[in-house]
N, C-alpha and C positions, 0 to 999 in steps of 0.2 A: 805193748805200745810200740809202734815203728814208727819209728820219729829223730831226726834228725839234729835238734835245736836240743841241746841239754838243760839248758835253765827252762824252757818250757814242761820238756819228761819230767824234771823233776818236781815241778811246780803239780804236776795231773797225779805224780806218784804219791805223794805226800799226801793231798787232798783226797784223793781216793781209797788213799789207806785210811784216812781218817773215816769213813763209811763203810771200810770191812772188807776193801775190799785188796786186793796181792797184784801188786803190779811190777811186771820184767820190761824193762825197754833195751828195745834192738835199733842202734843208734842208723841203719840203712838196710835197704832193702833185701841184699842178699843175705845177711845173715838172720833177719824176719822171717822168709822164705825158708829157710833150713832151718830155724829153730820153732815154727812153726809146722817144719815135719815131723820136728821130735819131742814135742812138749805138747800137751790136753789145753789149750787155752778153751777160754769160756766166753772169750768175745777179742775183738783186736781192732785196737782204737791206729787208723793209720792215713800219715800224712800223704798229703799228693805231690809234695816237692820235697824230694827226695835228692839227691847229690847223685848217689850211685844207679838209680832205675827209677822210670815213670809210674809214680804210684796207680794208675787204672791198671798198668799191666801189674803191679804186683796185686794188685786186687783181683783180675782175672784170674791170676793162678793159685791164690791164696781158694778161689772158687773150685776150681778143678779137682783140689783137694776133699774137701768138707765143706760144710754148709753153719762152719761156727761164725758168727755173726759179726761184721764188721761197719764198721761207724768210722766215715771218711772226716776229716779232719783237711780244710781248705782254705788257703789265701787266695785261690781265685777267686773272680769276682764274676766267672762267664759262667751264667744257669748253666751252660751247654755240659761242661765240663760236669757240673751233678748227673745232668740225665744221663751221660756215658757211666759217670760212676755205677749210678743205679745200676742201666742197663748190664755191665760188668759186673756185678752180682752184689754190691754194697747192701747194703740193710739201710742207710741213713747216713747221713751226712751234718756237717755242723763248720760253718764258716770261724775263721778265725777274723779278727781274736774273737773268743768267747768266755762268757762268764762260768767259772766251775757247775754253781749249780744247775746249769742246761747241759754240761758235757755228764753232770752224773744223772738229771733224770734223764737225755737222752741215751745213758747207756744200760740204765737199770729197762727203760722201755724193750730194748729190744730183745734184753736176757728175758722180760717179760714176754714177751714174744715168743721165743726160742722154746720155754715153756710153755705154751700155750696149746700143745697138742697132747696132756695131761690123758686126756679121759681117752680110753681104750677102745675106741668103738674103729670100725674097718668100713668106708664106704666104701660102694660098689657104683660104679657107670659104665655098661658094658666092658671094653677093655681096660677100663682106667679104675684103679682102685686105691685108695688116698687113706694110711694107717694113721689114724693120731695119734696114740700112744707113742708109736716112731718114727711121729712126723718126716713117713716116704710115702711117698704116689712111686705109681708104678703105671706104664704105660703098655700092655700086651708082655707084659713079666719083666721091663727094662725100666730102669729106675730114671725119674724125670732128677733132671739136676733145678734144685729151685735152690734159693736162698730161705733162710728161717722167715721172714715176711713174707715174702712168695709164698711157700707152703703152709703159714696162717691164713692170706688172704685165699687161696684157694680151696682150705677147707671150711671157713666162713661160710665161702662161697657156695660149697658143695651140701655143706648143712644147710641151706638156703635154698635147695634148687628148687627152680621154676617159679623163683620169688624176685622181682627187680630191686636190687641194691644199690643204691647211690653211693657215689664217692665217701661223702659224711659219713653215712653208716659204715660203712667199709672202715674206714678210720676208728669208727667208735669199736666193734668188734673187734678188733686187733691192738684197740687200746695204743695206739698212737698219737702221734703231736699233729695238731692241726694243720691242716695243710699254708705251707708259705703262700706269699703272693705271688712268686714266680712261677708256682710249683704243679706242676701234671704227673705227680709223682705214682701215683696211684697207677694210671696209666702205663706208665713206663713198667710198671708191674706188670700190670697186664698184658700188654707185649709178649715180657719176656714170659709169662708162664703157659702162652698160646704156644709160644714157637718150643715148646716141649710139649705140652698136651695135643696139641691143634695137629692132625696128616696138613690140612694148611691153614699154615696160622693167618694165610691174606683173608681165606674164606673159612671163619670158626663157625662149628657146629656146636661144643661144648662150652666155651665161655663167650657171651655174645652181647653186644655194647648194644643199649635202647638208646636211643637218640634224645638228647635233653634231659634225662632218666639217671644211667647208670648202667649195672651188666646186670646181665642175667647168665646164671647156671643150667643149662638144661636137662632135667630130668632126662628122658632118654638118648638115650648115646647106642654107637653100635661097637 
């Protein structure tokens, strides 16, 4: 947990220890960054007001690294500021203040998540090839950088193809929290996993939005 506010850390460490689970708090952002170079986390619950660095940029870089899953933690109150999160590579988001039990089912979701490319099977789309077992895509042998949700929703997607998927289903597949009322969240996903999949993600061949609908996957690719 990168987090700033000690009576909060401790308050999330306690309570989450109390469900099983091991919590380290890195009280700003550089030493988050460096000791999430050198420690296996399994998820990283982190604030966006931070003292020492702008928590999107240390969410960016925390992305550049690995794709261990992170769950943004927020006193802003501008949607805007989520969609950047997202787009920056977050997994989810949770305004503050918040009640315990949504910060542990919203963090048990995304390890749910994370796991969710279990089963061993290897899709193929002409150059694009998407392992679940090791939840990576690969784009012409170059690994796509997605986030653990990213690479759910797109192998949803991909075991789906040529099938139109609505936002809802997309949610229910991936087993996520209902979408907010602010929230185009889903989208912002999509975006981002064009502008790695897509030669151009303005004009997508393989993941492609039906109008009033949802996306569709396409079966052929080249």
């Amino acid at each position: 947990m990168i987090e700033d506010d000690p009576r909060l850390a401790e308050m999330v460490k306690t309570y989450l220890g109390g469900s099983g689970f091991s919590v380290e708090i890195a009280p700003n952002g550089r030493e988050g960054l460096a000791r999430h170079g050198r420690e296996a986390w399994d998820a990283v619950l982190l604030d966006l007001m931070l003292p020492d660095m702008d928590g999107l940029e240390i969410c960016r870089k925390l992305r550049e690294k690995n794709a261990t899953p992170i769950l943004m933690l927020t006193a802003r109150g501008d949607a805007m500021d989520r969609v950047v999160g997202l787009e920056m590579g977050a997994d989810d988001y949770l305004p503050k203040p918040f009640e315990p039990r949504e910060l542990l089912a919203r963090l048990r979701a995304i390890l749910r998540r994370a796991g969710a490319g279990a089963k061993g099977d290897v899709l193929r789309f002409g150059r694009l090839s998407i392992d679940a077992g090791a939840m990576r895509a690969e784009l012409a042998g170059e690994p796509c950088a997605l986030t653990g949700y990213q690479f759910s929703l797109l192998l949803e997607l991909a075991r789906h193809a040529g099938r139109v998927l609505s936002r809802e289903a997309l949610m229910d597949l991936v087993r996520s929290e209902k979408l907010d009322a602010f929230d185009r969240s889903i989208d912002v996903h999509v975006s981002r996993i064009r502008a790695v999949i897509e030669d151009d993600p303005k004009k997508p061949k393989r993941l492609i939005t039906v109008r009033g609908a949802g996306y569709l996957f396409a079966r052929a690719q080249d």
